[in-house]
DOKOL-961411 format. One record per residue (C-alpha): x, y, z. Coordinates in steps of 0.1 Angstrom, whole numbers, padded with zeros to 4 digits, always signed. Example, Ala and Ser with C-alpha at 12.3 -4.5 7.8 and 13.67 -1.06 7.14 Angstrom:
<pts>
+0123-0045+0078
+0137-0011+0071
</pts>
This chain:
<pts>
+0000+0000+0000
+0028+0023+0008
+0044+0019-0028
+0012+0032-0047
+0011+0060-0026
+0049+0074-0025
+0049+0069-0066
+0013+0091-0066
+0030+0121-0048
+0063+0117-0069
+0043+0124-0099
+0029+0153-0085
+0061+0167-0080
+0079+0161-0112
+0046+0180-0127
+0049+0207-0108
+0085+0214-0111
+0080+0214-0156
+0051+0239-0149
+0072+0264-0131
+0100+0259-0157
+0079+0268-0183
+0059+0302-0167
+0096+0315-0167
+0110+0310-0199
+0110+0336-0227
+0088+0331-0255
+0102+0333-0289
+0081+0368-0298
+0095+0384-0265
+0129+0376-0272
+0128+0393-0313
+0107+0426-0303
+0130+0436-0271
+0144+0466-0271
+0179+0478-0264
+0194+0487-0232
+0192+0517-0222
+0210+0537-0191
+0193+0556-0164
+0183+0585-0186
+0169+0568-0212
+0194+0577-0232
+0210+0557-0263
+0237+0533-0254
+0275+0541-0268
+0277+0520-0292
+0245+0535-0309
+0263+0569-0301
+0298+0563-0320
+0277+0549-0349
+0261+0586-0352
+0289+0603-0349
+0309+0585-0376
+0286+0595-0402
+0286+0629-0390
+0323+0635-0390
+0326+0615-0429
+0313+0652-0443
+0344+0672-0425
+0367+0648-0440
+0401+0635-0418
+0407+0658-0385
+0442+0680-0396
+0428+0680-0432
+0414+0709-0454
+0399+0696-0484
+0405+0724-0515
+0402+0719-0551
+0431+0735-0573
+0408+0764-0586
+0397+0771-0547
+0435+0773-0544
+0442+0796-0575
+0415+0818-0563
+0427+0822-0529
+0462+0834-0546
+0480+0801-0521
+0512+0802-0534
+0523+0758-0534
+0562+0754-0532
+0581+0724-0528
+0601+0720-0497
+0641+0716-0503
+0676+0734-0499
+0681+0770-0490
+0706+0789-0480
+0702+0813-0450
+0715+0845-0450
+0725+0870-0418
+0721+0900-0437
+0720+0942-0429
+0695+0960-0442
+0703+0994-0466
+0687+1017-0485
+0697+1035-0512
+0694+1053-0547
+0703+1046-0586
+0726+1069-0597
+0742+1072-0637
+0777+1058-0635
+0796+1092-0631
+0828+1078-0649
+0806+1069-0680
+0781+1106-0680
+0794+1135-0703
+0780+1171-0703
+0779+1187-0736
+0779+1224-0731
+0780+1253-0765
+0815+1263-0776
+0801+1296-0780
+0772+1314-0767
+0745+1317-0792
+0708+1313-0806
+0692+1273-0804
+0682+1270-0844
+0674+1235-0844
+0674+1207-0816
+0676+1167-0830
+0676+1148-0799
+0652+1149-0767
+0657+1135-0732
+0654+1095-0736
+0667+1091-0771
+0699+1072-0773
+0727+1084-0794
+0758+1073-0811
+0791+1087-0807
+0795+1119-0830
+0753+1119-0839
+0739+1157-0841
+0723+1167-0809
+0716+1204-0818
+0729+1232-0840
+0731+1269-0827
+0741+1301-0849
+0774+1318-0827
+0768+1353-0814
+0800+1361-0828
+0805+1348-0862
+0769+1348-0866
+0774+1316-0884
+0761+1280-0874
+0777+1253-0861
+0767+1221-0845
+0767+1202-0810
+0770+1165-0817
+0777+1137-0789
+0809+1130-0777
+0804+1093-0760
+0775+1066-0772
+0748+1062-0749
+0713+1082-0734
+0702+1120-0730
+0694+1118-0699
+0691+1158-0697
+0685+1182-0716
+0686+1226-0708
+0683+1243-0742
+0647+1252-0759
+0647+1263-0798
+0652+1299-0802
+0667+1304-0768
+0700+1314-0759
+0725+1290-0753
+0753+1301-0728
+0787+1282-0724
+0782+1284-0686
+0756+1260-0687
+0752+1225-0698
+0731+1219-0728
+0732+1178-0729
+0736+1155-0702
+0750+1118-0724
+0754+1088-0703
+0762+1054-0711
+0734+1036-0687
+0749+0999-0693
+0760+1009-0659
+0748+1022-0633
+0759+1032-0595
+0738+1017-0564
+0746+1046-0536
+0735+1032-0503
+0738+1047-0469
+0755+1031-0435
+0748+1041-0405
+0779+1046-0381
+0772+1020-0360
+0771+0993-0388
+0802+1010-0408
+0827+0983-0389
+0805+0953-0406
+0810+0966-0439
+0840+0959-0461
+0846+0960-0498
+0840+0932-0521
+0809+0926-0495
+0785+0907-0517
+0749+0925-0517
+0710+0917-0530
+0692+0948-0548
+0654+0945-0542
+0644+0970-0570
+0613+0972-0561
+0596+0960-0594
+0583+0926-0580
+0614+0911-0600
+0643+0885-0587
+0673+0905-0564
+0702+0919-0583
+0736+0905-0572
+0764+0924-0570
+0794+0935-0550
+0807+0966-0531
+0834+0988-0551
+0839+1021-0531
+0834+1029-0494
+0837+1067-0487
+0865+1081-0463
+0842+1107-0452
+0804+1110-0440
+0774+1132-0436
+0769+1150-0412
+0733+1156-0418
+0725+1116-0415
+0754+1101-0396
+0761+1078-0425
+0787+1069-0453
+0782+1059-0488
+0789+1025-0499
+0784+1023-0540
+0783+0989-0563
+0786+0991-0601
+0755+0971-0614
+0755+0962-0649
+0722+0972-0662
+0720+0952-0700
+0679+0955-0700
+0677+0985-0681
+0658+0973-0658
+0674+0998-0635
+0659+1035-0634
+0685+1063-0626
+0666+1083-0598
+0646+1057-0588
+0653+1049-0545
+0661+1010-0541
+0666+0982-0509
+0690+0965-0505
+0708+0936-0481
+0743+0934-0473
+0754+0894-0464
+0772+0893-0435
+0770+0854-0437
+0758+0826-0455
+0746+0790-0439
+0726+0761-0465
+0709+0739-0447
+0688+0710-0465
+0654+0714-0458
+0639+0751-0458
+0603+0763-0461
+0590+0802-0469
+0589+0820-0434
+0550+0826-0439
+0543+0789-0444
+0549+0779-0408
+0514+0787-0388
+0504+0779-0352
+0475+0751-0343
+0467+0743-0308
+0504+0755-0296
+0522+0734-0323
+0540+0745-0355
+0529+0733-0386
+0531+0734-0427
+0500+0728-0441
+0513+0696-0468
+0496+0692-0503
+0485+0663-0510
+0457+0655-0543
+0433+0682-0530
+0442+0685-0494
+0461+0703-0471
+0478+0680-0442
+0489+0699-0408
+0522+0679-0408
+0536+0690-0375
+0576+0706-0381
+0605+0707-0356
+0619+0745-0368
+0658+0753-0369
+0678+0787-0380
+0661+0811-0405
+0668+0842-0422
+0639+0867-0431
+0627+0845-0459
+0633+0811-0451
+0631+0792-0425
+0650+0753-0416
+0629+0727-0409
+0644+0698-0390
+0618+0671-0389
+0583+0670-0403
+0590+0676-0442
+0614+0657-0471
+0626+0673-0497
+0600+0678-0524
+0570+0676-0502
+0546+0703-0516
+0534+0730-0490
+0512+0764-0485
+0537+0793-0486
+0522+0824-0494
+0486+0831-0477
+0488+0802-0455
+0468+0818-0434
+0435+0810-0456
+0441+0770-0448
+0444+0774-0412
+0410+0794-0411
+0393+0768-0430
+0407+0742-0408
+0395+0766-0378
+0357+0758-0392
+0362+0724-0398
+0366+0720-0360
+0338+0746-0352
+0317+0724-0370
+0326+0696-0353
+0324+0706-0318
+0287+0717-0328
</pts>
């Protein structure tokens, strides 16, 4: 009697146990419509987060980068050089004036005083040795006789009118040979013991043109007064005449020259976030490579890590990149 009984409540049991099991589990609907976690705030988890943002940053392109097309470039007048030796120059400043080359200028003055009856040659015509300049009939002799050049070269003056009076006290022609001209700068006391003859010197002549090179010739014993300073003169060649008598002029006096490997333009190195950088071409981006900077001069500037030698770069109007890069990161913090 006992057996039937203990196998009756062992039944029970096993049945009750599978019904509990199965008010517990998950049905298959529950477990496809659950939602995703979310924290205390009810806010979107991270990963959900950092799949936003990546589509959001794809429009601003790669952080360091500006992204500008070639005519973009052209229009914003960036001037792209390519990184590579230089030489750096320790240079004093000088400024100065053209002057005709005195030992090459002839004046041409009337052998005797007398009426102007005919003038051939104005101020800016050149002339040949022995061409007729003017002809003038002699107070005297009351006969006429002519004023031709003496030397080949320019009029560069001129002090006679038709019908006026010429006088042998004064200059009628000014001729100059202008192949040549003088470069008269001015140095200041202090700076007269830097400067030596044969010192080698650039000419900025002011006409947006490459420096002229040339050499000292003539220090004067003496100075002014007026300025505190002494002439120093070069003899330029002048073949195009692309130098103006009259005309004021810059110029640099090298005190010493260094080349170093790797230089960039002095207005290619910009500041972002505290570190120097050149803003790299590369296709139609500009990189922020980071640079480690060494000596410079004025112009250039040594760069000692960052850049190889022929890595394109932003030189002149850098400037313009590092704005646009400035509203790339606006945009991104928004």
């Amino acid at each position: 009697m006992k057996k039937p009984v203990m196998f009756l409540v062992g039944a029970v049991a096993i049945f009750a146990l599978g019904a509990g099991v199965y008010a517990y589990a998950p049905s298959k609907n529950d477990t496809q419509t659950a939602a995703p976690p979310k924290n205390a705030k009810g806010e979107k988890s991270k990963d959900e987060k950092k799949g936003g943002a990546g589509e959001e940053e794809k429009g601003h392109g790669e952080e360091g980068a500006v992204e500008m097309n070639d005519a973009r470039v052209a229009s914003s007048n960036i001037e792209i050089l390519a990184a590579g030796p230089a030489t750096l120059r320790d240079s004093l400043p000088l400024n100065g004036i053209l002057q005709p080359n005195q030992e090459t200028l002839v004046q041409v003055t009337p052998r005797f005083p007398g009426v102007v009856r005919e003038i051939k040659k104005r101020i800016g015509d050149n002339v040949e040795k022995g061409e007729l300049l003017a002809k003038i009939e002699s107070n005297q002799s009351l006969t006429v006789y002519e004023m031709r050049a003496p030397i080949s070269g320019t009029v560069i003056d001129r002090q006679i009118s038709l019908g006026e009076y010429a006088s042998e006290q004064k200059p009628a022609f000014t001729v100059a040979d202008i192949s040549t001209v003088w470069v008269d700068l001015s140095v200041y006391r202090r700076n007269l013991p830097r400067v030596r003859i044969g010192d080698k010197i650039l000419i900025d002549v002011g006409d947006g043109g490459a420096p002229v090179e040339a050499a000292l010739s003539y220090i004067s014993p003496v100075g002014s007064s007026d300025t505190q300073s002494a002439l120093a003169r070069a003899v330029v060649p002048n073949p195009d005449m692309r130098l103006r008598t009259g005309l004021f002029v810059s110029a640099k006096l090298i005190l010493a020259a260094k080349k170093v490997p790797i230089a960039v333009r002095a207005s290619a190195i910009q500041t972002v976030e505290n570190r120097k950088v050149v803003f790299v071409r590369d296709g139609d981006k500009f990189e922020a490579r980071d640079v480690e900077i060494g000596a410079h001069d004025p112009e250039n500037i040594e760069i000692l890590f960052g850049l190889l030698e022929g890595d394109k770069y932003a030189a002149k109007n850098s400037f313009i990149v590092k704005a646009e890069l400035g509203k790339g990161s606006a945009s991104h913090e928004h």
